[in-house]
Jmol script that loads the backbone (N, CA, C; Angstrom):
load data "model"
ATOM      1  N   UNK A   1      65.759 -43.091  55.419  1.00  0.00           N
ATOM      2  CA  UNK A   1      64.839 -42.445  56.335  1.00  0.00           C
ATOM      3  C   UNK A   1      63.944 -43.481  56.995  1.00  0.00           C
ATOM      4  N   UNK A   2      63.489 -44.742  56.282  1.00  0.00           N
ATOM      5  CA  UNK A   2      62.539 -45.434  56.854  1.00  0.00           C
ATOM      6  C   UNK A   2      63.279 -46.522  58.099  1.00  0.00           C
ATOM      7  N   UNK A   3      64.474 -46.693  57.813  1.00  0.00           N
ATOM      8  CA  UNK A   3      65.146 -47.601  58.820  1.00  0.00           C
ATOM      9  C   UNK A   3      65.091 -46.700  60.156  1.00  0.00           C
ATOM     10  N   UNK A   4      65.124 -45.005  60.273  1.00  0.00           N
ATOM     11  CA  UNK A   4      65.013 -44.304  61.599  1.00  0.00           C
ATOM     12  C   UNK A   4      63.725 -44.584  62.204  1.00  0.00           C
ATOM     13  N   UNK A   5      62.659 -44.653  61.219  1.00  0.00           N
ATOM     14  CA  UNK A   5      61.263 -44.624  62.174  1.00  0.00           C
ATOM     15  C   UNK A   5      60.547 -45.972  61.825  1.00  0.00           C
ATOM     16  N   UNK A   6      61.228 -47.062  61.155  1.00  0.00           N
ATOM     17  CA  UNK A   6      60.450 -47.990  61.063  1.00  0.00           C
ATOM     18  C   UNK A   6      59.959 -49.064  62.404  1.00  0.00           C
ATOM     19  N   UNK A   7      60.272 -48.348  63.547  1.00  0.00           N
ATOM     20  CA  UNK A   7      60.082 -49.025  64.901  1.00  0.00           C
ATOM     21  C   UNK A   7      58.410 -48.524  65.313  1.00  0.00           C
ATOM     22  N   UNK A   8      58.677 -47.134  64.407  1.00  0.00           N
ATOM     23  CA  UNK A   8      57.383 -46.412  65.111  1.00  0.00           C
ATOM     24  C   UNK A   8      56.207 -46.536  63.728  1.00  0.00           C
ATOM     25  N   UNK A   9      56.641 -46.553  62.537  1.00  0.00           N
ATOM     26  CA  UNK A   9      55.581 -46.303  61.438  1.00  0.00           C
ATOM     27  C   UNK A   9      55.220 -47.931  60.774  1.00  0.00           C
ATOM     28  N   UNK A  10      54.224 -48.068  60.254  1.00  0.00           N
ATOM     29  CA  UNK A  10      54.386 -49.335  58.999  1.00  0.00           C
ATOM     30  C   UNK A  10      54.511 -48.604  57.716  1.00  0.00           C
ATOM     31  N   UNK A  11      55.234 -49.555  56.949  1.00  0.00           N
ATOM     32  CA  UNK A  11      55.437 -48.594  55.625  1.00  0.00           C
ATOM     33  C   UNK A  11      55.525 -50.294  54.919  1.00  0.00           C
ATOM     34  N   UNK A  12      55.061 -49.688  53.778  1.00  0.00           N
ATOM     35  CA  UNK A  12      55.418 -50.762  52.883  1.00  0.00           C
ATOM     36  C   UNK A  12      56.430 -50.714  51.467  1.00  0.00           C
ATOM     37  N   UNK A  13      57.414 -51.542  51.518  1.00  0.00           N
ATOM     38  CA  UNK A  13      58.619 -51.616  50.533  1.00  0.00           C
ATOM     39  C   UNK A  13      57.584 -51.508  49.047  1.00  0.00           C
ATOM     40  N   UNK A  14      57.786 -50.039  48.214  1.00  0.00           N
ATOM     41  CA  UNK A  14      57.000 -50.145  46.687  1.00  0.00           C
ATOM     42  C   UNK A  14      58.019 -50.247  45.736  1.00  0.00           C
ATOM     43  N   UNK A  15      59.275 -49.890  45.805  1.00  0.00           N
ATOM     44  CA  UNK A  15      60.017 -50.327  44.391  1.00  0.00           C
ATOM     45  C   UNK A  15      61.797 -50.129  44.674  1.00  0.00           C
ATOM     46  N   UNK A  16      62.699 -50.128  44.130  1.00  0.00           N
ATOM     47  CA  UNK A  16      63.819 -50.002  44.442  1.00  0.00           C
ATOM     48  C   UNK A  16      64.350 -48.718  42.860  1.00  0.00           C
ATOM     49  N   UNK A  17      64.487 -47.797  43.243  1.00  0.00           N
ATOM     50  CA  UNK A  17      64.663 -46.985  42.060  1.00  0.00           C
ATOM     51  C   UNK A  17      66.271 -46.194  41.857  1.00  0.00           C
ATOM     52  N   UNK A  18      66.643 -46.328  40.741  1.00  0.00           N
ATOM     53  CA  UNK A  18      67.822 -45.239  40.622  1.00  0.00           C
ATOM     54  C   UNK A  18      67.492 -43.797  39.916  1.00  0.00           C
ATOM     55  N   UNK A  19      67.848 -43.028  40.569  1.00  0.00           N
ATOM     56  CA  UNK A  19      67.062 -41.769  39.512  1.00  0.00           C
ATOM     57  C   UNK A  19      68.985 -41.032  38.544  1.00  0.00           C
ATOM     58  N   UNK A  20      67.848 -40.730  37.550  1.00  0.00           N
ATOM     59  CA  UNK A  20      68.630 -40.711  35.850  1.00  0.00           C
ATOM     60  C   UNK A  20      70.187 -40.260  36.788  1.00  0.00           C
ATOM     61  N   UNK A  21      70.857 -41.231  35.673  1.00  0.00           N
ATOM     62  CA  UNK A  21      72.716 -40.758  36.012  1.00  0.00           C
ATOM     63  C   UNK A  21      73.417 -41.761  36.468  1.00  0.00           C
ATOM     64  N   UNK A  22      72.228 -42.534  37.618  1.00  0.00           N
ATOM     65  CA  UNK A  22      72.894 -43.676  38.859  1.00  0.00           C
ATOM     66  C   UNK A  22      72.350 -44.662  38.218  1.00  0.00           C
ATOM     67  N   UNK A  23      73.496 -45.931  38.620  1.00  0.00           N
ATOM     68  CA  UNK A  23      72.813 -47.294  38.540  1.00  0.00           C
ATOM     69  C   UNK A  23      72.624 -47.755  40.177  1.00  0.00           C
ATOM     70  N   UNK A  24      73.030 -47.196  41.124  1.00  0.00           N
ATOM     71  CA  UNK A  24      72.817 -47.637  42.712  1.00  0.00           C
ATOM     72  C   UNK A  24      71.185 -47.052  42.847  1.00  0.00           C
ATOM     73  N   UNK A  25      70.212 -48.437  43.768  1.00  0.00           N
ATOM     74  CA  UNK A  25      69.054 -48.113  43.603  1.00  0.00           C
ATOM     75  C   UNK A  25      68.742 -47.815  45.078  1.00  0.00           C
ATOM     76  N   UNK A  26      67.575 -47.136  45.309  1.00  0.00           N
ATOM     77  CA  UNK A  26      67.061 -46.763  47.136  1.00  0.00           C
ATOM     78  C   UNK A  26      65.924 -47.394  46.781  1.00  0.00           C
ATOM     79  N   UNK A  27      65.430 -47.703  48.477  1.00  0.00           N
ATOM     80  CA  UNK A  27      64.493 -48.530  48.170  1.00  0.00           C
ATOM     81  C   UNK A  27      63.538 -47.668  49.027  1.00  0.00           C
ATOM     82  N   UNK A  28      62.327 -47.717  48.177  1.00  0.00           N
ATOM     83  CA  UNK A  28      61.278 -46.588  48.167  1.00  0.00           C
ATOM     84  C   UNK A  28      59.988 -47.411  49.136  1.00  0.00           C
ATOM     85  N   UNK A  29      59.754 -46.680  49.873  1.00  0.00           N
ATOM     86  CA  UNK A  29      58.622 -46.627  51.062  1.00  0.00           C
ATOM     87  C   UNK A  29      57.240 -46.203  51.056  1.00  0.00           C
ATOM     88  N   UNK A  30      56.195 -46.761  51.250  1.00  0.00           N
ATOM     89  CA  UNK A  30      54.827 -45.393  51.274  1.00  0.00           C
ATOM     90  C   UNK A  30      54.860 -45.632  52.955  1.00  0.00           C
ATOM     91  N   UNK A  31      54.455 -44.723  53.947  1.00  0.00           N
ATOM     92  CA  UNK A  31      53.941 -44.729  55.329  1.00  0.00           C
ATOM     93  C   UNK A  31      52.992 -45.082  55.153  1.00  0.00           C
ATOM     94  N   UNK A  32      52.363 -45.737  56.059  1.00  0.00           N
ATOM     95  CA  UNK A  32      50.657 -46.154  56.060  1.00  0.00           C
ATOM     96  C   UNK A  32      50.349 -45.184  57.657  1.00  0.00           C
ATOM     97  N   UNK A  33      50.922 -45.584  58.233  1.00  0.00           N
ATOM     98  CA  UNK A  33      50.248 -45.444  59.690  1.00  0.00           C
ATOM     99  C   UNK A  33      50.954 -45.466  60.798  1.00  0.00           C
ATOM    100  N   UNK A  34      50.775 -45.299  62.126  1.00  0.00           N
ATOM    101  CA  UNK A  34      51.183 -45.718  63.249  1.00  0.00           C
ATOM    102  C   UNK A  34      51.744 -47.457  63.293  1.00  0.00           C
ATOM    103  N   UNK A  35      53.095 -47.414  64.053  1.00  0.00           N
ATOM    104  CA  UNK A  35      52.721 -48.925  64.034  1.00  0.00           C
ATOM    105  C   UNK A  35      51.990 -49.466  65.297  1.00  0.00           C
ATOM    106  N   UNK A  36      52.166 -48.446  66.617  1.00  0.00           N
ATOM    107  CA  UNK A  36      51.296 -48.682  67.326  1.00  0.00           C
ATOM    108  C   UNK A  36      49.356 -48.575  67.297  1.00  0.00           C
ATOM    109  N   UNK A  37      49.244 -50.070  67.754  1.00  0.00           N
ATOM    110  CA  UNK A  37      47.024 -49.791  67.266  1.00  0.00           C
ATOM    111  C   UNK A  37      47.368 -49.941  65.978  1.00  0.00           C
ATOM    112  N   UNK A  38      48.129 -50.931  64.847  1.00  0.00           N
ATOM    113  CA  UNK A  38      48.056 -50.468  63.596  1.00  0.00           C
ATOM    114  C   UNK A  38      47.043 -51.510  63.083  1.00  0.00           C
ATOM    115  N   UNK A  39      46.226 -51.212  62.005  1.00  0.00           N
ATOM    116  CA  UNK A  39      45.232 -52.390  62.036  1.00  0.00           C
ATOM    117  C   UNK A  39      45.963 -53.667  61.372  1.00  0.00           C
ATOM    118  N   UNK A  40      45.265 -54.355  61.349  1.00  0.00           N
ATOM    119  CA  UNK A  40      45.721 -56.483  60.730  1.00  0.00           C
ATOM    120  C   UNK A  40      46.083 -55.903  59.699  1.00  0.00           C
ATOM    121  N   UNK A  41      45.090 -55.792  58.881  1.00  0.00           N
ATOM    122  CA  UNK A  41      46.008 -55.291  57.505  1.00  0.00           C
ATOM    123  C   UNK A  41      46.795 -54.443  57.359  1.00  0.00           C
ATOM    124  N   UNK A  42      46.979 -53.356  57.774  1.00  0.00           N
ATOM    125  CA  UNK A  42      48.352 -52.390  57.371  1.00  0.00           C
ATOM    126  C   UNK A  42      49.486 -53.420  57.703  1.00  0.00           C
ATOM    127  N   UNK A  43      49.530 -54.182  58.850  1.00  0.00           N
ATOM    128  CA  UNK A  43      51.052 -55.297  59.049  1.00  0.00           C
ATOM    129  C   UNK A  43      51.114 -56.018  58.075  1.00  0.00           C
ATOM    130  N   UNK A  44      49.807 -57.250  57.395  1.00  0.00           N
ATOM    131  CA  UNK A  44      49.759 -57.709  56.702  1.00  0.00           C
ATOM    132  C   UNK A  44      50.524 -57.293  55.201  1.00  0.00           C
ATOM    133  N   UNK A  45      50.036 -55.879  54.936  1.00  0.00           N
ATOM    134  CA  UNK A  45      50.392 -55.706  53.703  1.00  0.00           C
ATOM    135  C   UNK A  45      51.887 -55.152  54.051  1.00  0.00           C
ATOM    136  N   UNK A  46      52.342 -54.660  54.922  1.00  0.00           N
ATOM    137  CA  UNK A  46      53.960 -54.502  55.147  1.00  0.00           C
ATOM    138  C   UNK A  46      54.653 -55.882  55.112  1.00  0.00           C
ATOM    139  N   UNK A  47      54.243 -56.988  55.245  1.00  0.00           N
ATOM    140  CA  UNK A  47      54.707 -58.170  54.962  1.00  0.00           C
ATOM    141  C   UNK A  47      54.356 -58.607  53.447  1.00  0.00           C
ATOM    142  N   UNK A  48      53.466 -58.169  53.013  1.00  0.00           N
ATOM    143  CA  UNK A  48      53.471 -59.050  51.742  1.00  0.00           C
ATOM    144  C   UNK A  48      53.777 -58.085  50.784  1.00  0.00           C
ATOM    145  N   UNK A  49      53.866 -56.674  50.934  1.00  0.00           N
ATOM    146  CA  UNK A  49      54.688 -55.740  49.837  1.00  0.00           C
ATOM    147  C   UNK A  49      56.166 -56.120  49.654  1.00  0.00           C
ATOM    148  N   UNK A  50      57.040 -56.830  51.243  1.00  0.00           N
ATOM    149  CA  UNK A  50      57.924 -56.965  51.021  1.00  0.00           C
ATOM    150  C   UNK A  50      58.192 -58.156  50.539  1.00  0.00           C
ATOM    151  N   UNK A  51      57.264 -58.925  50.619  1.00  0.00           N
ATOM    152  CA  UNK A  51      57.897 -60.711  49.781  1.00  0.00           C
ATOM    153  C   UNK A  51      57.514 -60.279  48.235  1.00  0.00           C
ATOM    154  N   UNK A  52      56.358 -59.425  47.942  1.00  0.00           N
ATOM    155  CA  UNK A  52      56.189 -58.805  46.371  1.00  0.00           C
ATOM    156  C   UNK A  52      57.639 -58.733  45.909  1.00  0.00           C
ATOM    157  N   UNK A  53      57.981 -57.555  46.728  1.00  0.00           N
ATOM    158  CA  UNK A  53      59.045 -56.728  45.579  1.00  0.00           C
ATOM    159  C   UNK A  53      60.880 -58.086  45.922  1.00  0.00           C
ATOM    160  N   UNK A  54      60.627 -58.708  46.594  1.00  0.00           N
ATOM    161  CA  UNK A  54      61.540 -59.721  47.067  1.00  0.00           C
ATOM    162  C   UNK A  54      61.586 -60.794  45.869  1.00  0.00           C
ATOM    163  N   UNK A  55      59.834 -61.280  45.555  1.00  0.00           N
ATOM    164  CA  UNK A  55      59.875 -62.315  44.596  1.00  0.00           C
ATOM    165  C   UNK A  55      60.337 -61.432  42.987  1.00  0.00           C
ATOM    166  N   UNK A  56      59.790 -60.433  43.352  1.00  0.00           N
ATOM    167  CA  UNK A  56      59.971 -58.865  41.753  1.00  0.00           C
ATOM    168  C   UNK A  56      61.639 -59.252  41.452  1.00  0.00           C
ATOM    169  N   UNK A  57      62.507 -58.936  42.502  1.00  0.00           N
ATOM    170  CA  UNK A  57      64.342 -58.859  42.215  1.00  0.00           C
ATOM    171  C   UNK A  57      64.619 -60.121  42.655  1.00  0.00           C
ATOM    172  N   UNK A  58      64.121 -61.137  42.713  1.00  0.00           N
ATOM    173  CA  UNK A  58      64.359 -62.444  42.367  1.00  0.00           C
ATOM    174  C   UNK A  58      63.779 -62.869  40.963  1.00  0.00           C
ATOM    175  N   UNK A  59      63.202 -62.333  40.241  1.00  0.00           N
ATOM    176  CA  UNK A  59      62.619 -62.645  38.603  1.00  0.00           C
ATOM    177  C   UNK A  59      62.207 -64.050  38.849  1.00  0.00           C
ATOM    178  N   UNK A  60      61.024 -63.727  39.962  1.00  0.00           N
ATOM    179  CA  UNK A  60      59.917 -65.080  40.418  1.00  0.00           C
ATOM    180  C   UNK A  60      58.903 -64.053  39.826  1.00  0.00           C
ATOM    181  N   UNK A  61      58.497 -63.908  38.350  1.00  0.00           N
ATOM    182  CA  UNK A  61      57.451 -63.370  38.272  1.00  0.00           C
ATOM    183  C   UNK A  61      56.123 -63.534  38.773  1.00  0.00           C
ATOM    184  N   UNK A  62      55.478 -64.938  38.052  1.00  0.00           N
ATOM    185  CA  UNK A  62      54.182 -65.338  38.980  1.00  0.00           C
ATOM    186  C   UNK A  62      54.546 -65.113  40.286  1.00  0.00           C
ATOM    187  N   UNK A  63      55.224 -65.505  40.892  1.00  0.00           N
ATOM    188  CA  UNK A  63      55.011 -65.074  42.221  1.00  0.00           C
ATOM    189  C   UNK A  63      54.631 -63.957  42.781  1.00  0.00           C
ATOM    190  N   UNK A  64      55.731 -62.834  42.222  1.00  0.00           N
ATOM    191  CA  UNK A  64      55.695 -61.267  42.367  1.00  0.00           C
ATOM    192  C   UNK A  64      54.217 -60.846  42.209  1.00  0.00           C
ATOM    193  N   UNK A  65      54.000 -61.474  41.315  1.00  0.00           N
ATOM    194  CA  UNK A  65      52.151 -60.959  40.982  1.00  0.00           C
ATOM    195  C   UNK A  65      51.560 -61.770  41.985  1.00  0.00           C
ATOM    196  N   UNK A  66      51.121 -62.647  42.265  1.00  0.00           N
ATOM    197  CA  UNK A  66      50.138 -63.432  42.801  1.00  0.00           C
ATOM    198  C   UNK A  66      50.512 -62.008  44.482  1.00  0.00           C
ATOM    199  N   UNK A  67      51.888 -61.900  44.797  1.00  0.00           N
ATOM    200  CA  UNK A  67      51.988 -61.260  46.690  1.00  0.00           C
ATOM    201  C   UNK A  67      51.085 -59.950  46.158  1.00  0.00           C
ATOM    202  N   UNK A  68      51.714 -58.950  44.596  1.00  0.00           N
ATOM    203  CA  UNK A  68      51.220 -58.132  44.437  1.00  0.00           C
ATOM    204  C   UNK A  68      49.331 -57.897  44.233  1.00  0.00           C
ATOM    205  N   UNK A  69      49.357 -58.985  43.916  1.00  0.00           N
ATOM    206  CA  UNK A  69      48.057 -59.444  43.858  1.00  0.00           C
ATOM    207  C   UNK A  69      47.356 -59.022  45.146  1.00  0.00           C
ATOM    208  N   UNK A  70      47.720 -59.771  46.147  1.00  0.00           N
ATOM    209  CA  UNK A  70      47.487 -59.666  47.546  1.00  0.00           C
ATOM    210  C   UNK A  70      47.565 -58.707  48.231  1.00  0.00           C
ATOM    211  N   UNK A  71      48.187 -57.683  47.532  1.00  0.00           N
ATOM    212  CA  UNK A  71      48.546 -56.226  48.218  1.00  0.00           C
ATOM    213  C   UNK A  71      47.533 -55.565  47.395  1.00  0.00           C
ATOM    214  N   UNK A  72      47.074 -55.481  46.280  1.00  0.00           N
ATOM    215  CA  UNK A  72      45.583 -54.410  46.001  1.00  0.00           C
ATOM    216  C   UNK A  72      44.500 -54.924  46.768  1.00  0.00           C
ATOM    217  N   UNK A  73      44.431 -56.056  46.901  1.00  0.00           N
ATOM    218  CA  UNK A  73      42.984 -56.706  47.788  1.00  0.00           C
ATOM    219  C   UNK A  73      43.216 -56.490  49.411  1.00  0.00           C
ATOM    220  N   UNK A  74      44.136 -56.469  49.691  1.00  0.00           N
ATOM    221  CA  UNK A  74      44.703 -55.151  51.109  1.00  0.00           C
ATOM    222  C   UNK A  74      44.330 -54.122  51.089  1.00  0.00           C
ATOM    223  N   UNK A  75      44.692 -53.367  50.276  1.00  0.00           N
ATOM    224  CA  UNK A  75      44.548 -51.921  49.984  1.00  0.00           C
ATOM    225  C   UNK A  75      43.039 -52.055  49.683  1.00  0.00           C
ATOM    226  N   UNK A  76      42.199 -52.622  48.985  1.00  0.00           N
ATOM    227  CA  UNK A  76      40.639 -52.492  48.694  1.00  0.00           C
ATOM    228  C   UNK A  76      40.394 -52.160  47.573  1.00  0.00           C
ATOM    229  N   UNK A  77      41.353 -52.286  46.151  1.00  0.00           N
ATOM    230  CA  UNK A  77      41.245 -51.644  45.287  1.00  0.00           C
ATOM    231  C   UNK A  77      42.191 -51.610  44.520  1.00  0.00           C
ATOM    232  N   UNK A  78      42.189 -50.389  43.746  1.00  0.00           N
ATOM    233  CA  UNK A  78      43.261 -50.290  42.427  1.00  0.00           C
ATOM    234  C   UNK A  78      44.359 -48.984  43.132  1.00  0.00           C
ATOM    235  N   UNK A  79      45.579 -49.722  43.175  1.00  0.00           N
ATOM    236  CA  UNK A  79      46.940 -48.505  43.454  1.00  0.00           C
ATOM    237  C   UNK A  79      47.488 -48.384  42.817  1.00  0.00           C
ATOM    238  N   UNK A  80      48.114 -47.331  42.406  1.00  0.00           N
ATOM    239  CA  UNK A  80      48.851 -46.965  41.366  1.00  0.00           C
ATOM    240  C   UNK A  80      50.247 -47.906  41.355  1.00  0.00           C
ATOM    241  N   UNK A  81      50.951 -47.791  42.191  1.00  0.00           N
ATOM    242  CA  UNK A  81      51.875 -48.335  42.688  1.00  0.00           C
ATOM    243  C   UNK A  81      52.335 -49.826  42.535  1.00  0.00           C
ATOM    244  N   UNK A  82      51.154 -50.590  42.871  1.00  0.00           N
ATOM    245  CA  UNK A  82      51.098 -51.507  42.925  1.00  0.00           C
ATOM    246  C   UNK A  82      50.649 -52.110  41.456  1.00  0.00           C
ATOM    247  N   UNK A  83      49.918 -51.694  41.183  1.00  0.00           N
ATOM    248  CA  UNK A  83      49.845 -51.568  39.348  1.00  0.00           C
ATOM    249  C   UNK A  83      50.765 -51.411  38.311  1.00  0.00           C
ATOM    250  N   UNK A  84      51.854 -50.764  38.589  1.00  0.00           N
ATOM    251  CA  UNK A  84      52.773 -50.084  37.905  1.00  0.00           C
ATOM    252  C   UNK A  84      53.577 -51.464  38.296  1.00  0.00           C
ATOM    253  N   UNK A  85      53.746 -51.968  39.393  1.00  0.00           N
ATOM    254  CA  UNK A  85      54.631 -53.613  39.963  1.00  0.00           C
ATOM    255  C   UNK A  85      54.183 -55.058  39.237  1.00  0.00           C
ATOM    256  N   UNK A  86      52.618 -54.801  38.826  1.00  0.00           N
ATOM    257  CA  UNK A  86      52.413 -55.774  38.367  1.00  0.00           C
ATOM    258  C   UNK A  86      52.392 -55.899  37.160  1.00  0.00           C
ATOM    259  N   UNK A  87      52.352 -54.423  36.351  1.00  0.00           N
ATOM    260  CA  UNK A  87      52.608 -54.668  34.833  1.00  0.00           C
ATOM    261  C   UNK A  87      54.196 -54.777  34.273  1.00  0.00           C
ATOM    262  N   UNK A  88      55.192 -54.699  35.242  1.00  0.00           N
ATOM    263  CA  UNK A  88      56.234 -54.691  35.188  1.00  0.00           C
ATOM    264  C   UNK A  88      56.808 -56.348  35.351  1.00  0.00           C
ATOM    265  N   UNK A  89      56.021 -56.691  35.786  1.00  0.00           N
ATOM    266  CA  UNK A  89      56.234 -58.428  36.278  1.00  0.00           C
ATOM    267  C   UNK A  89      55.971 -59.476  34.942  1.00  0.00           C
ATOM    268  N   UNK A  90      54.175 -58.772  34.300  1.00  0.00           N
ATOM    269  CA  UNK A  90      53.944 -59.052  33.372  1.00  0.00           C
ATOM    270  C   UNK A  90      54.982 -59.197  32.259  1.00  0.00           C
ATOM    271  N   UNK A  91      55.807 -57.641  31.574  1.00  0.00           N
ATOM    272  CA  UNK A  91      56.784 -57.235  31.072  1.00  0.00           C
ATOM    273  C   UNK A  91      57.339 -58.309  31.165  1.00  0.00           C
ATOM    274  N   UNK A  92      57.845 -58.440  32.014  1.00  0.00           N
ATOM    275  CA  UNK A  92      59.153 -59.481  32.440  1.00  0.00           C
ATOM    276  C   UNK A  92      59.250 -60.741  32.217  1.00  0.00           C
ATOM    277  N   UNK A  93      57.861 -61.091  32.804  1.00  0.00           N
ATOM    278  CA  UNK A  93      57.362 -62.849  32.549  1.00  0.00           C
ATOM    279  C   UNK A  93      57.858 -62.854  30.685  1.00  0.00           C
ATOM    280  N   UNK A  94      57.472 -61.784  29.887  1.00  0.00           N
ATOM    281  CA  UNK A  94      57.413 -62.269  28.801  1.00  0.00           C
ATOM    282  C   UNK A  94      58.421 -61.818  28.135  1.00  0.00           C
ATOM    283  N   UNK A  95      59.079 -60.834  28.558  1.00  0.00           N
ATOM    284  CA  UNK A  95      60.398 -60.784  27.461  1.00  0.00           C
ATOM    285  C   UNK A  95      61.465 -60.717  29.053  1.00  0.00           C
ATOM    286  N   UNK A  96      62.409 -61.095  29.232  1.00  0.00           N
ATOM    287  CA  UNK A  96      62.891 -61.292  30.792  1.00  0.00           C
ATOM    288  C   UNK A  96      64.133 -59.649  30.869  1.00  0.00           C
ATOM    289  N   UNK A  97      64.629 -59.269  31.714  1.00  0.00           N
ATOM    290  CA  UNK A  97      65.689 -58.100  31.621  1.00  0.00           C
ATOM    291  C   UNK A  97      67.324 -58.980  31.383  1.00  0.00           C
ATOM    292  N   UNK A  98      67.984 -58.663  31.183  1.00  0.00           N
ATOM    293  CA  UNK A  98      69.380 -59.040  30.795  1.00  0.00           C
ATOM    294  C   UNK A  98      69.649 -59.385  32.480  1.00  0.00           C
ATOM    295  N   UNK A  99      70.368 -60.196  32.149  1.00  0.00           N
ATOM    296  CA  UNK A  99      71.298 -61.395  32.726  1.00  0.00           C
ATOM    297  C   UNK A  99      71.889 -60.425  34.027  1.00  0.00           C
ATOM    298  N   UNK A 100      72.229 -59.271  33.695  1.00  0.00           N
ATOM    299  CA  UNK A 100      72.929 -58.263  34.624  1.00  0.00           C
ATOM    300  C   UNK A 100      72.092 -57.835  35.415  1.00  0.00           C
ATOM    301  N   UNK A 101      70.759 -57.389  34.985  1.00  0.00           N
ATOM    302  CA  UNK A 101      69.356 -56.736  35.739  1.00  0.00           C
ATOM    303  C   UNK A 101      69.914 -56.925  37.485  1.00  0.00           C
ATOM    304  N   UNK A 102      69.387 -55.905  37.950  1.00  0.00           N
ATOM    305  CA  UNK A 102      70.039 -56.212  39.623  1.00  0.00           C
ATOM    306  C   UNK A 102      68.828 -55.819  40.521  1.00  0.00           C
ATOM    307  N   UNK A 103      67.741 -55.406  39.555  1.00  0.00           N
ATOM    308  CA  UNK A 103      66.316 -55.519  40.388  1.00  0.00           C
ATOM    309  C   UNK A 103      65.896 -53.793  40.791  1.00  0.00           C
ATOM    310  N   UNK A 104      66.632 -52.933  39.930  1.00  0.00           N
ATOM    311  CA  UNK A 104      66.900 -51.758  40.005  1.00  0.00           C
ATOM    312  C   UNK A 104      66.197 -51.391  38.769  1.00  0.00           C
ATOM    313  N   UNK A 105      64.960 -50.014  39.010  1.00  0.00           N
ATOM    314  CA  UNK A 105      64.513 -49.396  38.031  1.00  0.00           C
ATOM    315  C   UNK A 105      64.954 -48.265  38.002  1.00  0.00           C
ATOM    316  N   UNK A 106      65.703 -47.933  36.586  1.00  0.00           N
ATOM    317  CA  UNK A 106      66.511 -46.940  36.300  1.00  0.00           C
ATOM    318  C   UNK A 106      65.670 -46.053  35.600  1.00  0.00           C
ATOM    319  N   UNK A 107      65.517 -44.646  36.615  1.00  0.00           N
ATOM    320  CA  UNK A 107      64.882 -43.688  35.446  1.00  0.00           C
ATOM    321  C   UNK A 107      65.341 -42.967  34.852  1.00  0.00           C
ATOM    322  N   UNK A 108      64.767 -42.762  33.477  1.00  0.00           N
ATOM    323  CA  UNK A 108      65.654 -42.268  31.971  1.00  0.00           C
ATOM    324  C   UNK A 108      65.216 -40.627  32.073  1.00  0.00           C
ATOM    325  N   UNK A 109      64.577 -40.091  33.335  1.00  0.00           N
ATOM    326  CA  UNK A 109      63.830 -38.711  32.970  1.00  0.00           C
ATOM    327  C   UNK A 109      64.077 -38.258  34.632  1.00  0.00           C
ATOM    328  N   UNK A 110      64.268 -37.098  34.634  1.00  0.00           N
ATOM    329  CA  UNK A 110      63.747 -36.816  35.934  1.00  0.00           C
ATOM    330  C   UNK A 110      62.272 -36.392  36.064  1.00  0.00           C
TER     331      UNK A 110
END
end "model"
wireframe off; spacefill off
backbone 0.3
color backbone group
């Protein structure tokens, strides 16, 4: 859906998910705004959500955190979203996903 209107909206890339059954993942969007008149930061953070979740399925952890980093101080605050990306990075930094991992979060529930 976001490749039809991403000429007209900013959205920023939040996670790549398979829901329970699938291992093929979609890659999940929030809208922010118009992209026309859109302010500095809404572009800003459409660029650095996507090098986040880029450095995230490259298992560049510090990295992933430091863009994600950069995307709550965008936003002005604490996001859920973006929270949920960086404790997942954490996770990772310290025990890593198997060798196979393809950067896909598989959910075990609907």
């Amino acid at each position: 859906t976001y490749d039809r209107v991403k000429g007209e909206f900013v959205g920023r890339a939040v996670d790549v998910v398979a829901v329970k059954g699938r291992r093929e993942g979609v890659l999940l969007y929030n809208l922010r705004c118009l992209r026309d008149g859109a302010p500095q930061t809404e572009l800003a953070l459409e660029q650095e959500s996507a090098r986040a979740l880029d450095c995230y399925r490259e298992r560049r952890w510090d990295d992933a955190l430091a863009a994600w980093q950069r995307c709550q101080e965008l936003l002005g605050g604490d996001d859920p979203a973006t929270a949920l990306m960086m404790a997942r990075c954490r996770e990772y930094r310290d025990a890593p996903p198997p060798a196979d991992w393809n950067g896909v979060w598989v959910a075990t529930t609907k």
